[in-house]
C-alpha positions in Angstrom: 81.8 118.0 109.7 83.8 114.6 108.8 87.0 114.7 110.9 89.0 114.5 107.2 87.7 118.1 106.1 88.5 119.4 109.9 92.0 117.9 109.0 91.9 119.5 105.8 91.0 123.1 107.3 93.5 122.6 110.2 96.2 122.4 107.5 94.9 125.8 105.8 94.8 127.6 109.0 97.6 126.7 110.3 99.8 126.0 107.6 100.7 121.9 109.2 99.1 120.2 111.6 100.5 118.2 114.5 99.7 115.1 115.7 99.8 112.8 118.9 100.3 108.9 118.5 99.9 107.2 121.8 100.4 103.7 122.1 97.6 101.9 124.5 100.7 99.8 126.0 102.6 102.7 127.5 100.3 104.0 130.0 97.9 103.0 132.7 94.0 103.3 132.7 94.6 105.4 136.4 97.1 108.1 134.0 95.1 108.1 131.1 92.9 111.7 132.3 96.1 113.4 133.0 97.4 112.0 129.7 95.0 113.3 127.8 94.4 116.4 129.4 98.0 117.3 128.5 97.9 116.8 124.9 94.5 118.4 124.6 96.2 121.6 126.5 99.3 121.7 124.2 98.0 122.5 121.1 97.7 119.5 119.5 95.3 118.9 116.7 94.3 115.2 116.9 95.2 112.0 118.9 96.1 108.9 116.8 95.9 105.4 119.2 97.6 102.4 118.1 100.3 100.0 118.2 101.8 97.0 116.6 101.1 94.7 119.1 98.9 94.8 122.6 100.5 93.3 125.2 98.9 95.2 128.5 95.0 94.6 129.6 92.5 97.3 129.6 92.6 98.5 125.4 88.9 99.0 125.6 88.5 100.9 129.4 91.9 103.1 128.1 90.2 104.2 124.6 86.8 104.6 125.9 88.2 107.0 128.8 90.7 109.0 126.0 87.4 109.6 124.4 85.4 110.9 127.5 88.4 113.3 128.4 89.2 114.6 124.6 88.4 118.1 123.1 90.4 117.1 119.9 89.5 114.5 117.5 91.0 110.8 118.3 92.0 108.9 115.1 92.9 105.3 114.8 96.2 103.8 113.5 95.6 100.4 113.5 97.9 97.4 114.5 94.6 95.0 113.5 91.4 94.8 113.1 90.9 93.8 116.7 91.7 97.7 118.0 88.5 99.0 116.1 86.4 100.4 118.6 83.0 102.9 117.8 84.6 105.6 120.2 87.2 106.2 117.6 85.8 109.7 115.2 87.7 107.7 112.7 90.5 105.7 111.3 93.2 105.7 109.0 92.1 103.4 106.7 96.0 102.7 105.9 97.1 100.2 103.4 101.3 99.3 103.1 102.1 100.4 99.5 105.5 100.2 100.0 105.5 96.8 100.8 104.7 93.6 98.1 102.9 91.5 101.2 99.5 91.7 100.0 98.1 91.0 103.3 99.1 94.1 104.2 98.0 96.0 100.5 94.4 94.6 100.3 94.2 91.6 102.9 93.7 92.9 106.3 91.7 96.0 104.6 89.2 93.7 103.1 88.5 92.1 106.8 88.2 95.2 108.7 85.6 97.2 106.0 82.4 95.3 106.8 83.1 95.9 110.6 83.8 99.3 110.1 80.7 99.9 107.5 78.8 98.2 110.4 79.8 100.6 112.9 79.3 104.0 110.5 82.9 104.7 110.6 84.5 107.6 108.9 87.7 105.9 107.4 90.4 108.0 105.7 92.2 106.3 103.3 95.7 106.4 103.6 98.6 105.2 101.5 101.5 104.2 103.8 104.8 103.8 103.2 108.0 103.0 105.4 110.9 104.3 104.8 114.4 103.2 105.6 115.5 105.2 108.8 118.4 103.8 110.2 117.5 100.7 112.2 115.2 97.6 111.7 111.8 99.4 113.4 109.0 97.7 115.1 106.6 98.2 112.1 109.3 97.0 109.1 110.0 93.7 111.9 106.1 93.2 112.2 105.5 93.9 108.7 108.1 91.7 107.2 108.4 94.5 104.2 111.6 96.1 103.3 111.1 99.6 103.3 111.7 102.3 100.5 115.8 103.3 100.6 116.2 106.9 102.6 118.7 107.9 99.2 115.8 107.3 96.7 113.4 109.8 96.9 112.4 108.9 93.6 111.0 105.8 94.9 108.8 107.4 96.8 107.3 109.8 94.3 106.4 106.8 92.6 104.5 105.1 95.1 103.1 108.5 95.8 101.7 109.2 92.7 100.0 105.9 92.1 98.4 106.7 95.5 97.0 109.8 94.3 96.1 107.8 91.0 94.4 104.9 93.2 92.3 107.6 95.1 94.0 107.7 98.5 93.2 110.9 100.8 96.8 110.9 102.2 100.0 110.0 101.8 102.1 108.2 105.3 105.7 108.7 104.9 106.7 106.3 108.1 110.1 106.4 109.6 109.4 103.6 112.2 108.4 103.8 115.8 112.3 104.5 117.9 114.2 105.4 113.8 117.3 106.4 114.2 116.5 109.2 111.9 113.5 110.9 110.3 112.7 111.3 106.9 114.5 113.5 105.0 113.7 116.9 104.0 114.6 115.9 100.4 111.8 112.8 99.9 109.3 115.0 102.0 109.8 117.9 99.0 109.6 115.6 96.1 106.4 114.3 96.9 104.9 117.1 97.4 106.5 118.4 94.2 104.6 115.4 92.4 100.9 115.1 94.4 98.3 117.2 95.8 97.1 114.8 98.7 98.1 116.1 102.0 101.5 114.6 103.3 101.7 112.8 106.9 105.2 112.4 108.3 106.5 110.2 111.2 109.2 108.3 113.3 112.6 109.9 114.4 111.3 113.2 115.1 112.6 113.8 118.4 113.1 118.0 118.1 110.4 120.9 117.7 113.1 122.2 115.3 113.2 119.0 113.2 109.4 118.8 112.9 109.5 122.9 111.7 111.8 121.6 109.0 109.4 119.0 108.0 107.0 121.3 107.7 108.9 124.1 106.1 110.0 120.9 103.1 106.1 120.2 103.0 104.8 118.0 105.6 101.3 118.7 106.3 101.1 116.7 109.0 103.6 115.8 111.8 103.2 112.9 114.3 105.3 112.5 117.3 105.3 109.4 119.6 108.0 108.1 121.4 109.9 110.9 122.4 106.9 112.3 124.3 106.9 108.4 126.0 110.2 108.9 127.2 109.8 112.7 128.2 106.1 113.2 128.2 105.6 117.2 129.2 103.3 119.3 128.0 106.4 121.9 127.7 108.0 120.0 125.0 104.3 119.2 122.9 103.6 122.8 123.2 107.1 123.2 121.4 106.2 120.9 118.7 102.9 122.8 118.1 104.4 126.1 118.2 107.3 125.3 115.5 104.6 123.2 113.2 101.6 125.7 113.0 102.4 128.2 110.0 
Protein backbone atom coordinates (compact mmCIF):
# COMPACT_ATOMS: atom_id res chain seq x y z
CA UNK A 1 0.00 0.00 0.00
CA UNK A 2 1.51 3.59 -0.99
CA UNK A 3 2.37 5.35 2.28
CA UNK A 4 -0.34 8.27 1.09
CA UNK A 5 -3.44 5.80 1.36
CA UNK A 6 -1.85 4.40 4.86
CA UNK A 7 -1.99 8.22 5.73
CA UNK A 8 -5.23 8.50 4.39
CA UNK A 9 -6.64 5.38 6.47
CA UNK A 10 -4.72 6.48 9.64
CA UNK A 11 -6.88 9.73 9.48
CA UNK A 12 -10.27 7.57 9.23
CA UNK A 13 -9.35 5.33 11.99
CA UNK A 14 -8.22 7.55 14.11
CA UNK A 15 -9.92 10.55 13.42
CA UNK A 16 -5.99 12.82 13.01
CA UNK A 17 -2.93 11.57 12.72
CA UNK A 18 0.34 12.62 14.48
CA UNK A 19 3.46 13.20 13.30
CA UNK A 20 7.27 13.30 14.25
CA UNK A 21 9.67 15.82 12.51
CA UNK A 22 13.24 15.15 13.55
CA UNK A 23 15.85 17.28 12.31
CA UNK A 24 19.21 15.18 11.37
CA UNK A 25 21.21 18.14 13.16
CA UNK A 26 19.93 17.52 16.70
CA UNK A 27 21.00 14.13 17.40
CA UNK A 28 23.97 11.82 17.22
CA UNK A 29 24.37 8.68 14.95
CA UNK A 30 25.33 6.65 18.66
CA UNK A 31 21.35 8.15 19.90
CA UNK A 32 19.73 7.63 16.91
CA UNK A 33 18.29 3.64 17.98
CA UNK A 34 17.06 4.90 21.23
CA UNK A 35 15.63 7.90 19.29
CA UNK A 36 13.74 6.06 17.25
CA UNK A 37 12.70 3.42 19.33
CA UNK A 38 10.96 6.07 21.38
CA UNK A 39 8.84 7.51 18.82
CA UNK A 40 7.99 4.13 17.32
CA UNK A 41 6.80 3.20 21.10
CA UNK A 42 4.59 6.38 21.61
CA UNK A 43 2.10 6.11 19.18
CA UNK A 44 3.21 8.03 16.57
CA UNK A 45 2.05 7.42 13.03
CA UNK A 46 5.09 8.49 10.78
CA UNK A 47 8.48 10.11 11.09
CA UNK A 48 9.18 13.26 8.85
CA UNK A 49 13.34 13.96 8.62
CA UNK A 50 14.43 17.22 7.45
CA UNK A 51 15.86 20.55 8.07
CA UNK A 52 16.67 23.88 6.58
CA UNK A 53 20.10 23.50 6.64
CA UNK A 54 22.78 20.49 7.55
CA UNK A 55 25.35 21.63 9.44
CA UNK A 56 26.51 18.22 11.46
CA UNK A 57 28.27 15.03 9.47
CA UNK A 58 26.71 11.75 9.25
CA UNK A 59 23.01 12.71 7.17
CA UNK A 60 23.36 9.55 5.33
CA UNK A 61 24.63 6.86 8.31
CA UNK A 62 21.69 8.86 10.64
CA UNK A 63 18.75 8.21 7.88
CA UNK A 64 19.82 4.91 6.85
CA UNK A 65 19.89 3.72 10.70
CA UNK A 66 16.25 5.64 11.40
CA UNK A 67 15.18 3.36 8.66
CA UNK A 68 16.75 -0.01 9.98
CA UNK A 69 15.16 0.78 13.50
CA UNK A 70 11.50 2.08 12.20
CA UNK A 71 8.13 0.15 12.45
CA UNK A 72 6.29 3.40 11.18
CA UNK A 73 6.66 4.91 7.87
CA UNK A 74 9.60 7.74 7.58
CA UNK A 75 8.70 10.65 5.27
CA UNK A 76 10.83 13.28 3.91
CA UNK A 77 10.49 17.08 4.39
CA UNK A 78 13.04 18.37 2.40
CA UNK A 79 15.55 21.40 3.05
CA UNK A 80 17.00 20.42 -0.72
CA UNK A 81 17.37 18.17 -3.09
CA UNK A 82 20.68 17.01 -1.52
CA UNK A 83 18.59 15.10 1.56
CA UNK A 84 16.93 12.69 -0.98
CA UNK A 85 17.95 9.37 0.02
CA UNK A 86 16.17 5.82 -1.37
CA UNK A 87 15.60 4.70 2.38
CA UNK A 88 12.97 7.41 2.58
CA UNK A 89 9.12 5.41 1.92
CA UNK A 90 8.44 8.83 0.57
CA UNK A 91 8.50 12.49 0.42
CA UNK A 92 6.57 15.42 0.67
CA UNK A 93 6.78 16.65 -2.55
CA UNK A 94 6.19 20.33 -1.00
CA UNK A 95 6.00 23.35 -3.09
CA UNK A 96 5.83 27.19 -1.19
CA UNK A 97 2.42 28.55 -2.43
CA UNK A 98 2.45 31.10 -0.17
CA UNK A 99 5.36 32.53 -1.23
CA UNK A 100 5.98 34.57 -4.92
CA UNK A 101 9.85 33.18 -5.12
CA UNK A 102 9.36 30.83 -7.85
CA UNK A 103 12.36 28.96 -6.96
CA UNK A 104 10.62 27.72 -4.27
CA UNK A 105 6.88 27.27 -6.42
CA UNK A 106 8.35 25.27 -9.43
CA UNK A 107 12.28 25.72 -9.30
CA UNK A 108 13.71 23.42 -6.81
CA UNK A 109 10.64 20.89 -7.69
CA UNK A 110 11.73 20.68 -11.23
CA UNK A 111 15.42 19.61 -10.11
CA UNK A 112 14.55 17.12 -7.63
CA UNK A 113 11.70 15.07 -9.91
CA UNK A 114 14.07 13.27 -12.30
CA UNK A 115 16.19 12.10 -9.25
CA UNK A 116 13.29 11.08 -7.53
CA UNK A 117 11.55 9.28 -10.75
CA UNK A 118 15.11 7.71 -10.85
CA UNK A 119 14.92 6.24 -7.54
CA UNK A 120 10.89 4.99 -7.79
CA UNK A 121 9.92 7.40 -5.12
CA UNK A 122 6.43 7.76 -3.87
CA UNK A 123 6.17 11.72 -3.68
CA UNK A 124 3.14 13.31 -2.07
CA UNK A 125 2.42 16.43 -3.33
CA UNK A 126 2.03 18.98 -0.93
CA UNK A 127 0.95 22.67 -1.00
CA UNK A 128 2.85 24.54 1.73
CA UNK A 129 2.16 27.50 3.17
CA UNK A 130 3.74 29.62 6.15
CA UNK A 131 1.94 31.39 8.13
CA UNK A 132 2.80 34.38 10.29
CA UNK A 133 3.38 33.08 13.96
CA UNK A 134 4.87 35.52 15.92
CA UNK A 135 8.60 35.63 15.21
CA UNK A 136 10.81 35.69 11.97
CA UNK A 137 11.23 31.49 11.87
CA UNK A 138 14.06 29.61 10.40
CA UNK A 139 12.00 28.60 7.23
CA UNK A 140 10.37 32.37 6.46
CA UNK A 141 14.52 33.58 7.04
CA UNK A 142 15.67 30.77 4.59
CA UNK A 143 12.88 31.24 2.36
CA UNK A 144 13.05 34.86 1.99
CA UNK A 145 8.90 34.81 1.62
CA UNK A 146 6.72 36.71 3.77
CA UNK A 147 4.23 34.59 5.11
CA UNK A 148 0.32 34.63 5.07
CA UNK A 149 -0.92 37.28 8.03
CA UNK A 150 -2.14 35.01 11.29
CA UNK A 151 -5.61 37.65 11.14
CA UNK A 152 -6.50 36.66 7.51
CA UNK A 153 -7.73 33.35 7.37
CA UNK A 154 -9.19 34.35 4.21
CA UNK A 155 -5.90 34.30 2.74
CA UNK A 156 -5.34 31.14 3.35
CA UNK A 157 -8.64 29.62 1.95
CA UNK A 158 -7.43 31.11 -1.10
CA UNK A 159 -4.27 29.64 -1.50
CA UNK A 160 -6.00 26.45 -0.30
CA UNK A 161 -8.41 26.20 -2.82
CA UNK A 162 -6.19 26.76 -5.77
CA UNK A 163 -4.22 23.93 -4.24
CA UNK A 164 -6.97 21.64 -4.39
CA UNK A 165 -7.73 23.21 -7.92
CA UNK A 166 -3.84 22.59 -8.95
CA UNK A 167 -4.17 18.87 -7.81
CA UNK A 168 -2.19 18.92 -4.55
CA UNK A 169 -2.77 15.77 -2.05
CA UNK A 170 -2.31 18.01 1.02
CA UNK A 171 -2.49 21.14 2.36
CA UNK A 172 0.89 22.37 4.97
CA UNK A 173 -0.30 25.09 7.09
CA UNK A 174 3.48 25.90 8.62
CA UNK A 175 3.88 28.00 11.69
CA UNK A 176 7.74 27.90 11.57
CA UNK A 177 10.21 25.73 13.40
CA UNK A 178 10.61 27.63 17.37
CA UNK A 179 6.90 30.12 16.40
CA UNK A 180 5.94 31.90 19.03
CA UNK A 181 2.48 30.63 18.35
CA UNK A 182 0.67 27.99 16.36
CA UNK A 183 -1.85 28.43 13.86
CA UNK A 184 -5.04 29.40 14.91
CA UNK A 185 -7.98 27.42 15.36
CA UNK A 186 -9.88 29.94 13.14
CA UNK A 187 -7.59 29.49 9.66
CA UNK A 188 -7.32 25.65 10.56
CA UNK A 189 -11.50 25.69 10.28
CA UNK A 190 -11.84 27.74 7.33
CA UNK A 191 -9.88 25.63 5.24
CA UNK A 192 -11.26 22.84 5.91
CA UNK A 193 -14.63 24.57 5.49
CA UNK A 194 -13.50 25.29 1.75
CA UNK A 195 -11.35 21.86 0.61
CA UNK A 196 -11.44 18.27 0.88
CA UNK A 197 -7.62 17.54 0.85
CA UNK A 198 -6.35 16.41 4.11
CA UNK A 199 -5.00 19.40 6.36
CA UNK A 200 -1.24 19.08 7.89
CA UNK A 201 -0.51 21.54 10.72
CA UNK A 202 2.80 22.64 12.36
CA UNK A 203 5.18 24.98 14.37
CA UNK A 204 4.28 26.31 17.94
CA UNK A 205 2.62 23.42 19.13
CA UNK A 206 4.20 22.86 22.32
CA UNK A 207 1.02 21.21 24.43
CA UNK A 208 -0.93 17.77 23.93
CA UNK A 209 -3.92 20.02 24.70
CA UNK A 210 -3.12 22.56 21.88
CA UNK A 211 -2.60 19.77 19.24
CA UNK A 212 -6.37 18.20 20.46
CA UNK A 213 -7.64 21.62 19.60
CA UNK A 214 -6.06 21.49 16.28
CA UNK A 215 -7.57 18.55 15.68
CA UNK A 216 -10.95 19.16 17.25
CA UNK A 217 -10.89 22.76 14.42
CA UNK A 218 -9.81 20.16 11.66
CA UNK A 219 -6.27 19.35 11.46
CA UNK A 220 -5.76 15.99 10.03
CA UNK A 221 -2.52 15.87 10.71
CA UNK A 222 -0.35 17.30 13.61
CA UNK A 223 3.53 17.59 13.54
CA UNK A 224 5.59 18.28 16.51
CA UNK A 225 9.31 19.04 16.44
CA UNK A 226 11.07 21.19 18.67
CA UNK A 227 9.48 20.83 21.85
CA UNK A 228 10.27 17.09 21.86
CA UNK A 229 14.14 18.46 21.06
CA UNK A 230 14.14 20.37 24.02
CA UNK A 231 12.16 17.66 26.26
CA UNK A 232 12.35 14.58 24.19
CA UNK A 233 10.27 11.73 26.42
CA UNK A 234 8.34 9.33 25.21
CA UNK A 235 5.73 10.53 28.24
CA UNK A 236 5.05 13.68 26.62
CA UNK A 237 4.78 12.04 22.65
CA UNK A 238 2.47 9.46 24.07
CA UNK A 239 0.45 12.65 25.24
CA UNK A 240 0.35 14.08 21.94
CA UNK A 241 -0.90 10.85 20.43
CA UNK A 242 -3.43 10.23 22.96
CA UNK A 243 -5.11 13.88 22.64
CA UNK A 244 -4.73 13.73 18.61
CA UNK A 245 -6.20 10.15 17.79
CA UNK A 246 -10.16 10.58 17.57
Amino acid sequence: MKIFNKLLKIKEEKGAGYFVLIDPDSFSIENVRKKVNKICNSGVDAILIGGSLLITDGYNEKVELIKKYSSIPIILFPGSASQIKKEFDAVLFLSLISSRNSELIIGKQVVSAPILRAMNMETISTAYMLIESGNVTTAEFMSNSKPIPANKPDIAVAHAIAAEMLGFKMVYLEAGSGASNPVSNEMISMVKKHVNIPIIVGGGITKPETAKQKAIAGADFIVTGNILEKKGNSYLMSKFADSIHK
